[in-house]
C-alpha positions as CSV (number, residue, x, y, z in Angstrom):
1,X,0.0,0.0,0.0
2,X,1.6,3.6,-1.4
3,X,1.3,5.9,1.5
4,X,-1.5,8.7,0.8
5,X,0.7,11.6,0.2
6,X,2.8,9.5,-3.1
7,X,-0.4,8.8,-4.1
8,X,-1.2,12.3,-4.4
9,X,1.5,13.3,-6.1
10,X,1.5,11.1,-8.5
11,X,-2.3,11.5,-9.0
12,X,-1.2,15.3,-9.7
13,X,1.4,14.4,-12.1
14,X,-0.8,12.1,-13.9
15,X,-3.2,15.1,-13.7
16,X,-1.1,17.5,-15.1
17,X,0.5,15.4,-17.8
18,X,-2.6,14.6,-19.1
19,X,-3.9,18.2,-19.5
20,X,-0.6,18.7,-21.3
21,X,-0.9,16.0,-23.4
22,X,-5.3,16.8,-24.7
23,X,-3.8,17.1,-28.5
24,X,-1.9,14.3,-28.0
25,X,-5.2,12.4,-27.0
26,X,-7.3,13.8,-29.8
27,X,-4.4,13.3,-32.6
28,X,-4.5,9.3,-31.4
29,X,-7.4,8.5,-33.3
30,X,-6.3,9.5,-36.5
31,X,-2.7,8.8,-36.1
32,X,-0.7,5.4,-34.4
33,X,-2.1,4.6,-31.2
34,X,1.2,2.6,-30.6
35,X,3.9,5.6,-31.3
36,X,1.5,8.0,-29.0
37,X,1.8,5.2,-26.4
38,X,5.9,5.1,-26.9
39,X,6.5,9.2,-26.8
40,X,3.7,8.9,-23.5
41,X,5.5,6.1,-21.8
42,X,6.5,8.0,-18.6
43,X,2.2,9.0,-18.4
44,X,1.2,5.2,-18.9
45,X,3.9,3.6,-16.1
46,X,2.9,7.0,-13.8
47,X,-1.2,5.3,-14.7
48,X,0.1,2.0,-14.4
49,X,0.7,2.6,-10.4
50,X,-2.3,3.8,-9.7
51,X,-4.0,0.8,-10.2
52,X,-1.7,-0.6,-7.3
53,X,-1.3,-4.4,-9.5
54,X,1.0,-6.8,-7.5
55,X,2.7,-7.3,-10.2
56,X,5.9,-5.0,-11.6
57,X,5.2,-2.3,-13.8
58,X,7.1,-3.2,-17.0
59,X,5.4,-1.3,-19.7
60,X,6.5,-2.4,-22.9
61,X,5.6,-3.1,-26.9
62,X,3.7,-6.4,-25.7
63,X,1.5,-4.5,-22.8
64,X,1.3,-1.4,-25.8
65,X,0.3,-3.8,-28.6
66,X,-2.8,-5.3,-26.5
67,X,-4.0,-1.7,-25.3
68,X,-3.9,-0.5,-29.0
69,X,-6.3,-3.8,-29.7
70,X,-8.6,-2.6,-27.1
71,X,-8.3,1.1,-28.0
72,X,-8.3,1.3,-31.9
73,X,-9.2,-2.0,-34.0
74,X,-11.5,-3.3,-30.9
75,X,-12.9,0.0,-30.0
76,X,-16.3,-0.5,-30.3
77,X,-16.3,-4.1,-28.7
78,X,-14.8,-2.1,-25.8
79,X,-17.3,0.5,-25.3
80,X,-19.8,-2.3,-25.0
81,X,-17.4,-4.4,-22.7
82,X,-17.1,-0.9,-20.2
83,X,-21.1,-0.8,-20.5
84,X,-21.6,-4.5,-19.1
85,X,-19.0,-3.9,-16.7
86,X,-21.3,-1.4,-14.7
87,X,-23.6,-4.5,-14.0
88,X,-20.9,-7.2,-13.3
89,X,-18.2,-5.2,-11.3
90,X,-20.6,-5.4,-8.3
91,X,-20.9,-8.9,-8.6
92,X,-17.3,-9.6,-8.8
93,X,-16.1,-7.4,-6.1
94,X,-18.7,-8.6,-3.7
95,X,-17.5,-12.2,-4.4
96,X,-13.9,-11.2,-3.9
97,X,-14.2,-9.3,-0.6
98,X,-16.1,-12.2,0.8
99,X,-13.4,-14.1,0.3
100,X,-11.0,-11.8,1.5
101,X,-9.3,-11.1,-2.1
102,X,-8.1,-8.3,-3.6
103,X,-10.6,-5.9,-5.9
104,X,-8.6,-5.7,-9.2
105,X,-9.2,-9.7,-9.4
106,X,-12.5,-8.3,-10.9
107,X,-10.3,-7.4,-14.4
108,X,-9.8,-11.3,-14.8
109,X,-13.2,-12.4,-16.3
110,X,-12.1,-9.0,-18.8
111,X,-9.0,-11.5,-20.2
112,X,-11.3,-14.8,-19.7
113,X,-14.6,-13.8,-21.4
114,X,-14.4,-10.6,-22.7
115,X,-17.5,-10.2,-20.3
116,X,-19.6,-12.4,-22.2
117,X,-21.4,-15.1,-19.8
118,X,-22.6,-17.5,-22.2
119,X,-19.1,-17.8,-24.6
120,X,-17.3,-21.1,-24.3
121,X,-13.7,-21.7,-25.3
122,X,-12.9,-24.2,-28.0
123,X,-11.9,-26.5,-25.4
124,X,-14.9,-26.8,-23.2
125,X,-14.8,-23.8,-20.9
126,X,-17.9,-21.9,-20.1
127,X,-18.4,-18.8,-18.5
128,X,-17.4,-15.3,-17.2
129,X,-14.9,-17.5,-15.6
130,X,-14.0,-20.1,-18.0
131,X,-14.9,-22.8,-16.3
132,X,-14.0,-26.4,-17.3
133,X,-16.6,-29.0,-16.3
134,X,-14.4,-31.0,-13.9
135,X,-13.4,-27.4,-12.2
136,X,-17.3,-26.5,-12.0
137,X,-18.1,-29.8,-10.2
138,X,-15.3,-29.9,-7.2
139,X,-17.1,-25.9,-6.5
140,X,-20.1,-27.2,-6.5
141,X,-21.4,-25.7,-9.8
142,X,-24.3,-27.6,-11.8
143,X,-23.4,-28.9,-15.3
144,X,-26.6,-30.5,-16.8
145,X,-28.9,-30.3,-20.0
146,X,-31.0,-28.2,-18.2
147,X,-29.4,-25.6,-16.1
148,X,-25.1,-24.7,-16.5
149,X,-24.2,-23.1,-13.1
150,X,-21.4,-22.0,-15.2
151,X,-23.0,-19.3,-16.8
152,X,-24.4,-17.6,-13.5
153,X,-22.7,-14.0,-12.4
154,X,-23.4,-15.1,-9.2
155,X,-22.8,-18.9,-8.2
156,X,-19.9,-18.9,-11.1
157,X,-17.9,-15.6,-9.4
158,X,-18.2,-17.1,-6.0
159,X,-16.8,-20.5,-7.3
160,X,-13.9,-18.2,-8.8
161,X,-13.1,-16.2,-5.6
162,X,-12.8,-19.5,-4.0
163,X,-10.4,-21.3,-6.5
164,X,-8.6,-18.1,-6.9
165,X,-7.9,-17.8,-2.8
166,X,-7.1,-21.6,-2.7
167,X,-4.3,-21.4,-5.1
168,X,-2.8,-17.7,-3.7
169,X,-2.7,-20.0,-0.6
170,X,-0.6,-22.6,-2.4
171,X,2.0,-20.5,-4.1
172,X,1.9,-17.8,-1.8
173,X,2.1,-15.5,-5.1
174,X,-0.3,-13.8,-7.2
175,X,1.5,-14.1,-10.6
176,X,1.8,-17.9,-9.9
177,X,-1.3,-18.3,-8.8
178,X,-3.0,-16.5,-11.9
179,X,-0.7,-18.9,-13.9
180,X,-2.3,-22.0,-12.2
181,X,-5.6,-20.5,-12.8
182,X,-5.5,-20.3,-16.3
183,X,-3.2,-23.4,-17.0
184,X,-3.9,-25.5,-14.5
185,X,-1.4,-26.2,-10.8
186,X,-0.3,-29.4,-12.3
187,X,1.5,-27.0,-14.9
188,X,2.7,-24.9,-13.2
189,X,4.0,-27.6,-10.6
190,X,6.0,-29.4,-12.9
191,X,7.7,-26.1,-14.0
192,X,8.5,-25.3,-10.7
193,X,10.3,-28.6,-10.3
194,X,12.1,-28.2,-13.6
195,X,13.6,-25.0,-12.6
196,X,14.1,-25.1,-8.8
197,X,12.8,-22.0,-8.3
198,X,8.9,-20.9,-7.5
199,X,9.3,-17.4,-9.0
200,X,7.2,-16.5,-12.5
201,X,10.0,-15.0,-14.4
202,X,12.3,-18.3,-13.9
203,X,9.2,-20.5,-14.7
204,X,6.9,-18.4,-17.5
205,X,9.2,-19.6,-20.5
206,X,8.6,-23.4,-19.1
207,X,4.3,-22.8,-19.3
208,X,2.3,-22.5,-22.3
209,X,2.1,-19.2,-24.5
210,X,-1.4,-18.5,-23.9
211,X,-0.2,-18.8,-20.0
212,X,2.8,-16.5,-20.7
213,X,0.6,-13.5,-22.0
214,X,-2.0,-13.9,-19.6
215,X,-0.3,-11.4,-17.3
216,X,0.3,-9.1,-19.7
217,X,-3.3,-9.3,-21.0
218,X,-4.5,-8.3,-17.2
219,X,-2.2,-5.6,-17.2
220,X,-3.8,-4.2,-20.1
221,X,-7.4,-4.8,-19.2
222,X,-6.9,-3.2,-16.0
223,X,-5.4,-0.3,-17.7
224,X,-8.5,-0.1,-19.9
225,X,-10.7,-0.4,-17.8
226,X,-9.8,2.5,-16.1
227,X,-8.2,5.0,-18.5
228,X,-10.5,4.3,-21.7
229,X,-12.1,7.5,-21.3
230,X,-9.1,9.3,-21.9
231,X,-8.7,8.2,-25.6
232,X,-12.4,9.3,-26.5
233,X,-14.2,6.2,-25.9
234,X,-17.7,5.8,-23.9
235,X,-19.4,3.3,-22.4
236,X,-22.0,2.0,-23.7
237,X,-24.9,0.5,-21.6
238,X,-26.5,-2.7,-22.6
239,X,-30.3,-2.2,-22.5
240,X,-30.7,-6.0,-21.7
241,X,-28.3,-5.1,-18.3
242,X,-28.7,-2.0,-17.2
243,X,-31.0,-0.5,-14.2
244,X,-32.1,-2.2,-11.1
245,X,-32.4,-5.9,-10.9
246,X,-33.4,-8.1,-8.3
247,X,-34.8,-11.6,-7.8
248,X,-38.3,-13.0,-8.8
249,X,-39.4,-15.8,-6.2
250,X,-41.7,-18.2,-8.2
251,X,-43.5,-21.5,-7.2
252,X,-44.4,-23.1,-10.2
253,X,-42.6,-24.2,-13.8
254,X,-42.8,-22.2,-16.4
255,X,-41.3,-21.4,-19.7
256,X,-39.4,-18.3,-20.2
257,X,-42.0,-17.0,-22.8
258,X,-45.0,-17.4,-20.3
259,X,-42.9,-15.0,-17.9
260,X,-41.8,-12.4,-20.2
261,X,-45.1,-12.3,-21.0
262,X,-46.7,-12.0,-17.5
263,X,-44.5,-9.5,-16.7
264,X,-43.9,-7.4,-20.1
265,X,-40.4,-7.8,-21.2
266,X,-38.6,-9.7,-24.3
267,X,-38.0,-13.2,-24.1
268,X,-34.6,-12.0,-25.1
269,X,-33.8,-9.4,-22.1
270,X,-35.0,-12.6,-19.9
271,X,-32.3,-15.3,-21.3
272,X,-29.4,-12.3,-21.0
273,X,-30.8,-11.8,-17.2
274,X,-30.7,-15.9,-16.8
275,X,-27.9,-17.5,-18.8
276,X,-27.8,-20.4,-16.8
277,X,-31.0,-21.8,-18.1
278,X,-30.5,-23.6,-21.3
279,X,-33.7,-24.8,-21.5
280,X,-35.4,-21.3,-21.1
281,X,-37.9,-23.1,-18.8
282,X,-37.7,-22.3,-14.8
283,X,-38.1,-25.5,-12.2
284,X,-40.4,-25.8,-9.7
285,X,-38.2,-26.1,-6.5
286,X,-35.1,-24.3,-8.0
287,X,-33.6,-22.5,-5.2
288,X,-29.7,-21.8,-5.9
289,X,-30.0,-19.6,-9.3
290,X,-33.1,-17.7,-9.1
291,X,-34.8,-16.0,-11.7
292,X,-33.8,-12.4,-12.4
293,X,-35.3,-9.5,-13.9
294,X,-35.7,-6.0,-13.8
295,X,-37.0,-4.4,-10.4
296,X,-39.9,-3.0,-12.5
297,X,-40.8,-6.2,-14.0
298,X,-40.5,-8.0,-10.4
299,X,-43.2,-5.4,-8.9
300,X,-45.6,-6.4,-11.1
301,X,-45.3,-10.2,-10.8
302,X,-45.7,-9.2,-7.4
303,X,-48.7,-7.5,-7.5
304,X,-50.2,-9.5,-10.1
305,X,-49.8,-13.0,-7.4
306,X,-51.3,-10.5,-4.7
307,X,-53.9,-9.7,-7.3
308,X,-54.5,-13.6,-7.9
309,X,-54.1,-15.0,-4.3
310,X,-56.6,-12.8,-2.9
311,X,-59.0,-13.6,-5.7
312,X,-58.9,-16.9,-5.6
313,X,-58.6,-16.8,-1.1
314,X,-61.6,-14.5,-1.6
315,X,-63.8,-15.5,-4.3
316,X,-66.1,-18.1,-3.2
317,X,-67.0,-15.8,-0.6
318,X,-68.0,-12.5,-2.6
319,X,-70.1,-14.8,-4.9
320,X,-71.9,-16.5,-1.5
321,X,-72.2,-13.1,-0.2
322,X,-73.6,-11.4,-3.4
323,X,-76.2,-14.4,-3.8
324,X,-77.5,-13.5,0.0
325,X,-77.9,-10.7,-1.3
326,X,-80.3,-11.0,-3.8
327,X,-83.8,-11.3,-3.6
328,X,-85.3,-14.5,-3.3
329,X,-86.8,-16.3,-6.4
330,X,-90.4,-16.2,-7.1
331,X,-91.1,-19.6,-6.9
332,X,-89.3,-19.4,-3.4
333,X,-91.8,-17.2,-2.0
334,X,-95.2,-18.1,-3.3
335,X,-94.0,-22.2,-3.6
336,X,-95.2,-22.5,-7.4
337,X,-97.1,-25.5,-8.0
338,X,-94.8,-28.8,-8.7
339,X,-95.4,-30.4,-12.7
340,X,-96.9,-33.6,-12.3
341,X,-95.9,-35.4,-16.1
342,X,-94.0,-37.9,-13.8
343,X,-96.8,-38.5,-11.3
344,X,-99.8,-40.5,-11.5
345,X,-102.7,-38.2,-12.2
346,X,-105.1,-40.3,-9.9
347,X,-102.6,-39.6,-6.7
348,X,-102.9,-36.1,-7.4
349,X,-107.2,-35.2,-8.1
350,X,-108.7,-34.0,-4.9
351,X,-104.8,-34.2,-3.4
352,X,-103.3,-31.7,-4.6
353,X,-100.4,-29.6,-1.9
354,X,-101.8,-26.3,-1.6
355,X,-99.8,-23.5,-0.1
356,X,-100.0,-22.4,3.7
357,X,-100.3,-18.9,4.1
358,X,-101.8,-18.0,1.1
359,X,-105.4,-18.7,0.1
360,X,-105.7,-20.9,-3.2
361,X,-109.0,-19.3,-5.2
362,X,-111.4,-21.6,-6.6
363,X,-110.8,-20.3,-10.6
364,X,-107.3,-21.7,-9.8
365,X,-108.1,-25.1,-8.4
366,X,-110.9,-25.5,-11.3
367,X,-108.2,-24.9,-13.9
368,X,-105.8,-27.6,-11.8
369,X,-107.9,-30.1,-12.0
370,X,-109.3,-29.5,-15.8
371,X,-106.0,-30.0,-17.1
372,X,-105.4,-33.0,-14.3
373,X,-108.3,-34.5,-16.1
374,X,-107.3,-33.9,-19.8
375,X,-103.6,-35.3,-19.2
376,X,-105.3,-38.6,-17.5
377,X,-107.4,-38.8,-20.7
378,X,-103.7,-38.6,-23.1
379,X,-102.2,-41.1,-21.2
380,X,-105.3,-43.5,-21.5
């Protein structure tokens, strides 16, 4: 840790450097990126501090060639990658400081995936993380047809801060532990053994190439990531990620489509939000990768079960209620007489119910038994 004051002045030099320097800045997008970044070498080392890397500043063509492929042919991926960085930085730093690890480990998954949670590597890694399968299952990560815990944020960057602290504890060194990570501790192991010495520089030229400029690739990420706005360049949000997200608890299966629906989104925004679905269908019973979606869209699922439980808790009982309500039928109240096609007509003459409190005129019981008479006649 540089104490405060150094940091200060060097935040002023930086400072006043890069006023100096505003042409400079403007003139790199038309002219070489890489010969601004030569005749600027004393501002990129003095930038290169401040990001306070555990590793040794050594800024040279190699770190220069990879910023120049983030600032000039990949600028536009960039912009993009600096917009979905606003949603996953949280989600990596909140990981690593669990675990007691350093911030700028966020950078990693910037060299691993290019922030993309659903790319695999042509050899079977998935992930922000680049996870392989055998890695995933000794953290506990889910690998099925159904559901890839690889492709997570959440479960997948808490299975990384985990591996990443278990090897710093084996090597005792950041640079060889970030070797092991990407090339696995058997590798770097064996090199160690073949030179005698556990040190990065005496071992790097033993480990694969992709291993070798893996560091270098982190140093030049981290630089980005934190500089890019100096060259010109923006973030850009994704729509898919950006603003307030948070959790959807639901009880029942159902199909990606059915939700978006419910709640008014694209089917699309819901698969960028969940990439660890592969069926695009939610389990009943799923408990470890929740569904997520915009706050917004969570308040209305909300209010739409209310909506439903209380209509359904409450229904039966309105409709009772309403029907007390009501007045009473007519044939309730003055007890219409019953139809007597299914009774024998000579049980019925001179038998026929008559109502209690009301008097039954004798026009009415004349007509009663006329047509008492006439059906026995039909049916003989």
């Amino acid at each position: 840790m540089k104490p405060l004051y150094l940091k200060s002045l060097m935040l002023v030099a930086c400072s006043l450097v890069s006023l100096a320097d505003t042409k400079a800045y403007d003139l790199a997008r038309e002219t070489s990126l890489a010969n601004w970044l030569d005749k600027n070498n004393l501002l990129v080392e003095t930038q290169f501090r401040l990001l306070e890397l555990p590793f040794e500043v050594d800024y040279n063509s190699e770190v220069a060639h990879y910023i120049e492929r983030y600032l000039r042919p990949g600028r536009r991926e960039t912009e993009r990658l600096m917009g979905r960085a606003a949603y996953y930085f949280p989600i990596f730093e909140e990981a690593l400081k669990k675990q007691g690890l350093p911030g700028w480990l966020k950078y990693l998954p910037i060299v691993e995936s290019g922030l993309h949670a659903g790319v695999e590597s042509p050899v079977g890694a998935v992930g922000l993380w680049q996870f392989m399968p055998a890695t995933a299952a000794f953290f506990d990560l889910r690998v099925e047809e159904r559901i890839d815990e690889r492709m997570d944020p959440h479960r997948s960057s808490q299975a990384a801060a985990k591996l990443l602290r278990h090897l710093y504890e084996e090597f005792g060194d950041w640079s060889l532990a970030l070797a092991a990570y990407n090339c696995g501790p058997a590798r770097v192991k064996k090199a160690i053994r073949q030179e005698g010495v556990a040190g990065y520089e005496a071992i790097k030229k033993r480990l694969p190439g992709q291993t070798q400029r893996y560091i270098i690739k982190l140093k030049a990420a981290a630089y980005v990531a934190n500089y890019y706005y100096l060259f010109g360049l923006k973030a850009v949000a994704d729509t898919h990620l950006n603003g307030e997200i948070t959790t959807l608890p639901i009880r029942e299966s159902m199909s990606f489509e059915a939700i978006a629906n419910r709640v008014g989104i694209s089917v699309k925004k819901l698969n960028v939000l969940n990439p660890a679905y592969l069926s695009g269908t939610f389990f009943a019973g799923e408990s470890r990768v929740p569904i997520r979606l915009p706050a917004a869209a969570a308040e209305h699922w909300e209010k739409t079960e209310q909506h439903d439980r209380r209509a359904q808790k409450q229904g039966p009982d309105i409709a009772q209620t309403r029907q007390d309500r009501l007045p009473a039928p007519h044939y309730q109240e003055y007890r219409k007489p019953l139809k007597t096609s299914h009774v024998p007509p000579f049980k019925m003459i001179g038998t026929l119910p008559q109502p209690e409190r009301l008097p039954v005129k004798e026009k009415y019981k004349k007509s009663v038994l006329v047509r008492l008479q006439r059906q026995e006649l039909r049916n003989t």
